[in-house]
C-alpha positions as CSV (number, residue, x, y, z in Angstrom):
1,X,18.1,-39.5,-61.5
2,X,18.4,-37.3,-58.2
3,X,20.4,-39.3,-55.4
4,X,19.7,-38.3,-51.7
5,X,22.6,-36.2,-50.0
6,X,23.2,-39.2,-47.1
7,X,24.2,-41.7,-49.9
8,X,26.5,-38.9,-51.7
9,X,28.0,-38.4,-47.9
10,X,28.3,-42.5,-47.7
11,X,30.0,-42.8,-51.0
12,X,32.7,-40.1,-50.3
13,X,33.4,-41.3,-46.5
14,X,34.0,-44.7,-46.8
15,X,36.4,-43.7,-49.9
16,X,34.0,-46.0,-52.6
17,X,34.5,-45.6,-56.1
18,X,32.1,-42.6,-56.7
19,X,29.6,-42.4,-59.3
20,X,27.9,-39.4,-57.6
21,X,28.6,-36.0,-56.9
22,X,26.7,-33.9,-54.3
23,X,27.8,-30.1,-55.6
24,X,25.1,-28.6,-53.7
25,X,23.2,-30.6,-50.6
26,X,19.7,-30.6,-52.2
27,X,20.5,-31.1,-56.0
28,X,22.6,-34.3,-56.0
29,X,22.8,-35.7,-59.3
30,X,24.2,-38.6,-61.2
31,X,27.8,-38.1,-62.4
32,X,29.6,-40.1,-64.4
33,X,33.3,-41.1,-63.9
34,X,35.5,-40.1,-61.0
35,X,36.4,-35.9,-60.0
36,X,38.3,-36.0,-56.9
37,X,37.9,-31.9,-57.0
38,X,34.2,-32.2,-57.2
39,X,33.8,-35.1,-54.8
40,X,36.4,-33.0,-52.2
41,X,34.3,-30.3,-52.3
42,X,30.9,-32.1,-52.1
43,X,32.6,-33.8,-49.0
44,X,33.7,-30.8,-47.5
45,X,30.5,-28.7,-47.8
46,X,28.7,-31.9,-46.8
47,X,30.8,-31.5,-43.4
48,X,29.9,-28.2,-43.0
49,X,26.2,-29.0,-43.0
50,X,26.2,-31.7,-40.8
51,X,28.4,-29.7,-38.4
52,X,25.8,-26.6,-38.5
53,X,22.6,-29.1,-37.9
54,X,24.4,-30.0,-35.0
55,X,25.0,-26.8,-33.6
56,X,22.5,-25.1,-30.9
57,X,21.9,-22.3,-33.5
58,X,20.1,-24.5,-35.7
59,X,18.2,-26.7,-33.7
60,X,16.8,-23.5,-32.4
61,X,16.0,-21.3,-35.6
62,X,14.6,-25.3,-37.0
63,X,13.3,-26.6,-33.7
64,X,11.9,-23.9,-31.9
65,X,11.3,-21.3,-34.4
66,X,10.3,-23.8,-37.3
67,X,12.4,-22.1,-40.0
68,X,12.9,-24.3,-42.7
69,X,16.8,-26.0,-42.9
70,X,17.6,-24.1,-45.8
71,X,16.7,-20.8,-44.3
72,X,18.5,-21.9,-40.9
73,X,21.5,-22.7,-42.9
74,X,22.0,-19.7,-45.5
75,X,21.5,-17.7,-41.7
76,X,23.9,-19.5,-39.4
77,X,26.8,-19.2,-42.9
78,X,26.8,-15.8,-42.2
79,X,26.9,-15.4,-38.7
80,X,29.9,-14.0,-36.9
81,X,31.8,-15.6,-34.6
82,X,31.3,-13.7,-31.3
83,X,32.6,-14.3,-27.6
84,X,31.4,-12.6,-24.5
85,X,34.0,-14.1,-22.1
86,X,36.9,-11.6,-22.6
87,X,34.8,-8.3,-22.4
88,X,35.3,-5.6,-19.6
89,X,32.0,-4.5,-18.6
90,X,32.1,-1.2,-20.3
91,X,32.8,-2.7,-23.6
92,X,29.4,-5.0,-22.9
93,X,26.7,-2.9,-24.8
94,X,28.8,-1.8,-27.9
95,X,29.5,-5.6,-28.3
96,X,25.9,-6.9,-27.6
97,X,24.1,-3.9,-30.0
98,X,27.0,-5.3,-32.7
99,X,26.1,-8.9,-32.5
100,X,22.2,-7.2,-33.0
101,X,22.7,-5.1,-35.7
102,X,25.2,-8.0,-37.3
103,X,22.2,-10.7,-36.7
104,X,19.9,-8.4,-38.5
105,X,21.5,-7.0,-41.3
106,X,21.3,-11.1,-42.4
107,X,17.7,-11.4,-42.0
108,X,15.8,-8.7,-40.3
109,X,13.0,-11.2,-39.7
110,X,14.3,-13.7,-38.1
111,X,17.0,-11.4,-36.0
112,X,13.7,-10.2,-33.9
113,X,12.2,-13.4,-34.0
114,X,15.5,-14.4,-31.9
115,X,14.8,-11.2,-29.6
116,X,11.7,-12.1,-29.0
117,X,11.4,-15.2,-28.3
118,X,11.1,-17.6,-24.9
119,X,10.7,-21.1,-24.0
120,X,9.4,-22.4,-20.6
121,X,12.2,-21.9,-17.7
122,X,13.9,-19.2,-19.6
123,X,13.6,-15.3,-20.3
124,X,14.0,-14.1,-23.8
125,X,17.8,-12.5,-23.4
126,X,19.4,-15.1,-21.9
127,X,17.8,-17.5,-25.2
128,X,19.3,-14.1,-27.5
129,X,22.9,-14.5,-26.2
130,X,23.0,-17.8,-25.8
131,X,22.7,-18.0,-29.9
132,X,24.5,-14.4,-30.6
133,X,27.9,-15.6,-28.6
134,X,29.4,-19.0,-29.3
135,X,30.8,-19.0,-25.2
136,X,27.2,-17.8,-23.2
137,X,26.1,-20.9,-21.4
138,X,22.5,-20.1,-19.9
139,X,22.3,-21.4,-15.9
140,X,20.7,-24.3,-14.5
141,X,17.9,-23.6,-12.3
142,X,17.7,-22.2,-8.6
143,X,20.9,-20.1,-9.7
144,X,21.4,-16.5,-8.6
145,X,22.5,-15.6,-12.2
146,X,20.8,-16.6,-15.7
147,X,24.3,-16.8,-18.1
148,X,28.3,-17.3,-18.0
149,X,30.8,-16.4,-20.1
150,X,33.7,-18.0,-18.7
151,X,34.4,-16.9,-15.5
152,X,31.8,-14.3,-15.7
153,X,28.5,-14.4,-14.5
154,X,24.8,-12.2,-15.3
155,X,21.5,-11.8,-14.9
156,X,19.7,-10.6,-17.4
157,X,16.5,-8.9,-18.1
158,X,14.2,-7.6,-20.8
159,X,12.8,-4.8,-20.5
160,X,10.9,-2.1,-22.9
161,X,12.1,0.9,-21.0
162,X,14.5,1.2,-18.1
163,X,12.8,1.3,-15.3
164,X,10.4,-0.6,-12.5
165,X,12.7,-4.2,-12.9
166,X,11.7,-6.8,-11.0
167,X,13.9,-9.0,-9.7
168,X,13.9,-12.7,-9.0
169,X,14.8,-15.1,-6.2
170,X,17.2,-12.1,-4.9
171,X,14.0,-9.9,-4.6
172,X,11.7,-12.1,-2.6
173,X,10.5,-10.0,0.3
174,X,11.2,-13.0,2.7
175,X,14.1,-12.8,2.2
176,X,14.7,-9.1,4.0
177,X,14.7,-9.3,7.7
178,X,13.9,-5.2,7.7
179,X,10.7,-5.9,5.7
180,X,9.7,-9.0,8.1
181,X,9.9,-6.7,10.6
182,X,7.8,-4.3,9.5
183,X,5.0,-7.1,8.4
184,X,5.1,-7.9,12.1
185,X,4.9,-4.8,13.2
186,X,1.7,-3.7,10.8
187,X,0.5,-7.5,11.3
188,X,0.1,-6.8,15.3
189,X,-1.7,-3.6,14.3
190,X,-4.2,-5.4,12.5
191,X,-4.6,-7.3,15.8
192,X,-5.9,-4.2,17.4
193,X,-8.1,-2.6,15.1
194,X,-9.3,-6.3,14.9
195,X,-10.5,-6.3,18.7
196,X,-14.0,-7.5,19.0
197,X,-16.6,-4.6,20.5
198,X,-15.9,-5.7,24.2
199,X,-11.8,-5.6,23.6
200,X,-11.9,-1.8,21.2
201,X,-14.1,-0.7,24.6
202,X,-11.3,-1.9,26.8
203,X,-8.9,-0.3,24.9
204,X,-10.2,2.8,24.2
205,X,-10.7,3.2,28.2
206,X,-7.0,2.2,29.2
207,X,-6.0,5.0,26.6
208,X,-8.5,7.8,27.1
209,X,-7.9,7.2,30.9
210,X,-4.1,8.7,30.5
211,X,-5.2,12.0,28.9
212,X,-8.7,13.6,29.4
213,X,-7.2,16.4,26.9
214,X,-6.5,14.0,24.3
215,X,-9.5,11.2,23.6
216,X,-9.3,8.2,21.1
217,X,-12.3,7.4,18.8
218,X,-12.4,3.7,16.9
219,X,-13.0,5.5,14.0
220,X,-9.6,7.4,14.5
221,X,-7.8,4.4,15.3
222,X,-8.9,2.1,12.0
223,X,-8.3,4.9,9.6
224,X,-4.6,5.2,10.6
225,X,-3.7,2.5,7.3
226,X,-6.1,3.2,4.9
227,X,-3.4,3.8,1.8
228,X,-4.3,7.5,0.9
229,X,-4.0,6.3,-2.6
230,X,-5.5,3.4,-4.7
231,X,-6.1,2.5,-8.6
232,X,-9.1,3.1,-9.8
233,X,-12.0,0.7,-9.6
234,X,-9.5,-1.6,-7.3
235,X,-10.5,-2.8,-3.8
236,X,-8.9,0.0,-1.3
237,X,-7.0,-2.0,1.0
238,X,-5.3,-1.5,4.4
239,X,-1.7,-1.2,4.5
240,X,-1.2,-4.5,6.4
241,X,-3.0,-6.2,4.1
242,X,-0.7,-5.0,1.3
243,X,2.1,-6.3,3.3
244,X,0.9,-9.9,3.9
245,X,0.5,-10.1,0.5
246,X,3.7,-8.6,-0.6
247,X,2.4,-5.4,-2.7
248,X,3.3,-2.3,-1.8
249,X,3.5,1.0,-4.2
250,X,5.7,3.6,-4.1
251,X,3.6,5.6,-2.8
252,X,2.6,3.6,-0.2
253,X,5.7,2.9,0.9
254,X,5.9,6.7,1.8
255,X,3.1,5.9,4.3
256,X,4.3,3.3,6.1
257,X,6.3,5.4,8.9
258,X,2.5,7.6,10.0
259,X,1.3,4.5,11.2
260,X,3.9,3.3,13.4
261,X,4.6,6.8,15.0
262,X,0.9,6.9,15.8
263,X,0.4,3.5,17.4
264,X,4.2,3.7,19.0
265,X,2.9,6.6,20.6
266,X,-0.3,5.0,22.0
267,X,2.1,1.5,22.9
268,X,4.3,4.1,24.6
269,X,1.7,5.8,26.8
270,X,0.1,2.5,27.7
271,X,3.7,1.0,29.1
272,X,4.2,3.8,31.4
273,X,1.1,3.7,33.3
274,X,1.2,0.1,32.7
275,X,-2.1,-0.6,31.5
276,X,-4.2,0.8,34.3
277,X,-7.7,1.9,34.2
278,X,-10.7,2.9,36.1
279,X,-12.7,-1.1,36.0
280,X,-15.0,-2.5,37.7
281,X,-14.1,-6.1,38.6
282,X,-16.5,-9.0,38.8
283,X,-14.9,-12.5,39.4
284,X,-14.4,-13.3,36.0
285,X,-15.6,-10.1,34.5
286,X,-14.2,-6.5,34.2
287,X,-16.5,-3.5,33.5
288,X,-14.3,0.1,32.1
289,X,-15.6,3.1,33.7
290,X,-16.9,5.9,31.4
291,X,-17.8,8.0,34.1
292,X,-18.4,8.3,38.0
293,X,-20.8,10.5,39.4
294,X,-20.1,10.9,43.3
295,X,-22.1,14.2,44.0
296,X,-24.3,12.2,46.3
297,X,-22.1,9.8,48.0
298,X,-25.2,7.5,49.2
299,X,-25.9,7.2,45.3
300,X,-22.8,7.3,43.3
301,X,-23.5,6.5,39.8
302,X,-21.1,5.1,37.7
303,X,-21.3,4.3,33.8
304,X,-19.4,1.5,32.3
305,X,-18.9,1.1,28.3
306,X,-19.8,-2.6,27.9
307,X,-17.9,-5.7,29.8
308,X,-15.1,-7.8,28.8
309,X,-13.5,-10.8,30.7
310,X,-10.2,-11.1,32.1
311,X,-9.3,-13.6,29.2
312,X,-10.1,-10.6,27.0
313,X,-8.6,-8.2,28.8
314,X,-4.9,-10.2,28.8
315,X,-5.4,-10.5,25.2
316,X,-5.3,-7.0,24.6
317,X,-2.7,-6.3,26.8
318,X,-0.8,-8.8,25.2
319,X,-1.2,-7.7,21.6
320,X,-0.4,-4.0,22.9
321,X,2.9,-5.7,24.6
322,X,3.6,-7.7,21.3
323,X,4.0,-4.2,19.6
324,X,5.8,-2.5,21.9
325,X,8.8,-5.1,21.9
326,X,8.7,-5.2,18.4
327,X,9.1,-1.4,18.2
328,X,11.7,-2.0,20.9
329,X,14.0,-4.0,19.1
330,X,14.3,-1.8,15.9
331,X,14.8,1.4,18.2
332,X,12.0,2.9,17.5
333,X,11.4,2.8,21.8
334,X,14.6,3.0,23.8
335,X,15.4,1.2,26.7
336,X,13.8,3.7,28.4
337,X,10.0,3.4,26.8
338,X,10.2,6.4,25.0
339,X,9.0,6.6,21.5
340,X,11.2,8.4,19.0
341,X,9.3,10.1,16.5
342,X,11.6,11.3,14.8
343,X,12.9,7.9,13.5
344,X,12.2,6.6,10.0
345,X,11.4,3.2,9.9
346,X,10.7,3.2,6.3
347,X,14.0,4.8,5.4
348,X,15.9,2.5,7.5
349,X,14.2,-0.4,6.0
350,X,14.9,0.6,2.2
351,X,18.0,1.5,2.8
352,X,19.0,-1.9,4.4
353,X,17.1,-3.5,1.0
354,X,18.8,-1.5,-1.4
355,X,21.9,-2.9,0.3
356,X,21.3,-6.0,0.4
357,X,20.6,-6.3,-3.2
358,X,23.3,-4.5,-4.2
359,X,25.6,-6.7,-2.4
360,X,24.4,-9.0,-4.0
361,X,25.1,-7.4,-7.8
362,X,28.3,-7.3,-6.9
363,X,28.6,-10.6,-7.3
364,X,27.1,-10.5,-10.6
365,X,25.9,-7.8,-12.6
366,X,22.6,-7.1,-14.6
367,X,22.5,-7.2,-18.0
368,X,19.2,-4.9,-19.2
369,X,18.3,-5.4,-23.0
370,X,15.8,-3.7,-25.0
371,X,12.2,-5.2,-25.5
372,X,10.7,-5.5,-28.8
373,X,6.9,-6.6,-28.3
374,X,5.9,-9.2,-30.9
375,X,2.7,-8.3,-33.2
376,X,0.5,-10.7,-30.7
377,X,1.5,-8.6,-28.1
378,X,1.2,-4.9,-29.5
379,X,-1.5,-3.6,-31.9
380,X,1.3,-0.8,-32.7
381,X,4.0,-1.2,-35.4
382,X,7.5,-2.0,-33.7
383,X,9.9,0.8,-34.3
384,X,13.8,-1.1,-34.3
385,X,16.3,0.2,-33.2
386,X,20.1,-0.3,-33.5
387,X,21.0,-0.5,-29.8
388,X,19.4,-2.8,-28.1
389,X,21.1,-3.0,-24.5
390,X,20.6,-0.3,-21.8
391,X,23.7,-1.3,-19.9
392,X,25.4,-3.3,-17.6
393,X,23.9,-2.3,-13.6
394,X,25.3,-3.3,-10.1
395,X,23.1,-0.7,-8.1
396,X,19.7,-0.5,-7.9
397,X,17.1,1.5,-5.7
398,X,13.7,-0.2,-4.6
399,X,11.5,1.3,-6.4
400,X,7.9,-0.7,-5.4
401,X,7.0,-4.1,-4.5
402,X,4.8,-6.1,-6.2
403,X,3.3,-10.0,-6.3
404,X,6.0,-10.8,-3.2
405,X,9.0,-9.2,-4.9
406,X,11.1,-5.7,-5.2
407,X,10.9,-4.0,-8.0
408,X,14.0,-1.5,-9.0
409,X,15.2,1.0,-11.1
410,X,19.2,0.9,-11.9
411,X,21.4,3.9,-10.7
412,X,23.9,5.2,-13.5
């Protein structure tokens, strides 16, 4: 009569005359008499078991993969004992594409089962080293890196191909004073093309006032961040826009610098003459001169665009002002008012991100591994490969910016 494997365990711990021997865990049978060699050995392996269901390994391939015991056992047996802690950084890959290829020369199946999958708060290559190497602890939250081993930390990040990476609390936008900068700056110039009809008149007439040769048009002025480029059957949106929101392509990134050197150069002209215009004023009320007709001095005729109040008129002056200091304190006007068009913004601003991140790498390094896509989320069969990581990165270029965060691609 069968005899179930915690009574077999019972028996041989507490040193019991035995009556039943446990040679394997799941066929324990009735044995008569006493075999110290068989009840050694049914002790022993009975160790081993209860030591493997207490390990992480198999409370994940049981618990969150819902492989039967048996299964989880006969896999974790033949695992090898790796450590991650003693490795120089170019001896990283070869040792994480062994532990793979290892891991799936066992069982194919549940290898990519491991590769694949995630649990809430976690990312899926953290959750495969944790289980491939017996010394990778994963990292509590609001940490800058996702694993240790030992002294070393990572971040890691799963990926199909190498490129476009998006990074995590190191890549909010906030967090770059260069890119706050330029929200401000494309932020104020949604101010102005957001002037109300009496406000755009007002401005139009302090600027085409300066210059007869050279005369601004509303129409001139709003198109100046339209993105040239937009997806297809996607709202176009202005370029400030994308900034509040923390999007930006690649592409549109390029773009960013025409805008400022265009309105710097209207701030600019507007300082110097210090926002005088031909007005008529009213108490309260200010009406810009289009025109003045003075061929018959006892009838002068003069033509106003519209009327604005005082209140209105300090308001775009002030908005002007705003971008002009901002301008100012990136450079882009020297302490003498002039606008230097020659100056890169953009450039400046990428380069002080790319920076910035990569300081920050250098704390910590990026682990990239390869993506297998599970059959829910490809239709395509999933071609395996033997080497699954790309490399260990500490450099990175900004490469877009997306849902209020950098993406990068890694350099070497």
């Amino acid at each position: 009569m069968p005899v179930p494997f915690h009574r077999i365990m019972q028996y041989v711990k507490d040193n019991k005359k035995s009556s039943i021997v446990a040679p394997l865990p799941n066929e324990a049978i009735l044995a008569d008499g006493e075999d110290k060699e068989i009840l050694d050995k049914a002790a022993k392996t009975g160790e081993e078991l209860q030591d493997i269901k207490s390990t992480k390994k198999y409370k994940i391939l049981t618990e969150d993969l819902n492989y039967l015991s048996k299964d989880a056992i006969d896999f974790i047996k033949q695992c090898p004992k790796l450590t991650f802690g003693n490795l120089s950084e170019s001896a990283i890959p070869g040792a994480i594409n062994n532990a793979w290829k290892k891991l799936k020369s066992i069982n194919k199946d549940i290898a990519l089962m491991l590769l694949q999958y995630e649990k809430a708060g976690y990312g899926r290559t953290e959750l495969f080293l944790n289980f491939a190497f017996d010394d990778i602890d994963i990292s509590g939250g609001g940490e800058s890196f996702d694993v240790k081993a030992g002294s070393n930390k990572y971040e890691v990040k799963s990926y199909e191909k190498l490129d476009d990476i998006r990074l995590g609390n190191e890549g909010n936008v906030t967090s770059f004073p260069d890119y706050n900068v330029m929200f401000s700056m494309y932020n104020t110039i949604n101010k102005i093309i957001s002037f109300n009809d009496d406000q755009m008149n007002a401005f139009l007439q302090m600027l085409n006032s300066i210059d007869e040769k050279k005369q601004y048009t509303i129409e001139e002025i709003k198109k100046q961040i339209l993105p040239s480029k937009t997806a297809k059957d996607k709202e176009i949106k202005m370029l400030p826009e994308c900034l509040r929101e923390g999007s930006v392509s690649g592409g549109n990134l390029k773009l960013l610098d025409k805008p400022l050197r265009y309105f710097g150069e209207i701030v600019m002209k507007l300082h110097k003459v210090k926002f005088d215009y031909m007005k008529i004023v009213s108490k309260d009320t200010l009406y810009p001169i289009i025109s003045i007709d003075d061929k018959d001095m006892n009838n002068i005729k003069v033509q106003v665009s519209g009327k604005i109040t005082k209140e209105e008129e300090i308001e775009v002056i002030n908005v002007i002002h705003e971008l002009f200091m901002l301008m100012k304190s990136i450079g882009l006007i020297d302490s003498s008012g002039n606008f230097d068009n020659k100056k890169s913004y953009t450039t400046e601003m990428l380069e002080n991100m790319n920076k910035q991140v990569n300081e920050l790498f250098s704390n910590h390094p990026m682990l990239v591994i390869k993506s297998f896509k599970s059959s829910k989320e490809n239709k395509t069969p999933i071609v395996i490969t033997d080497d699954i990581c790309f490399g260990v990165f500490r450099k990175f270029e900004i490469n877009r910016i997306t849902q209020g965060k950098v993406k990068v691609v890694p350099i070497g």
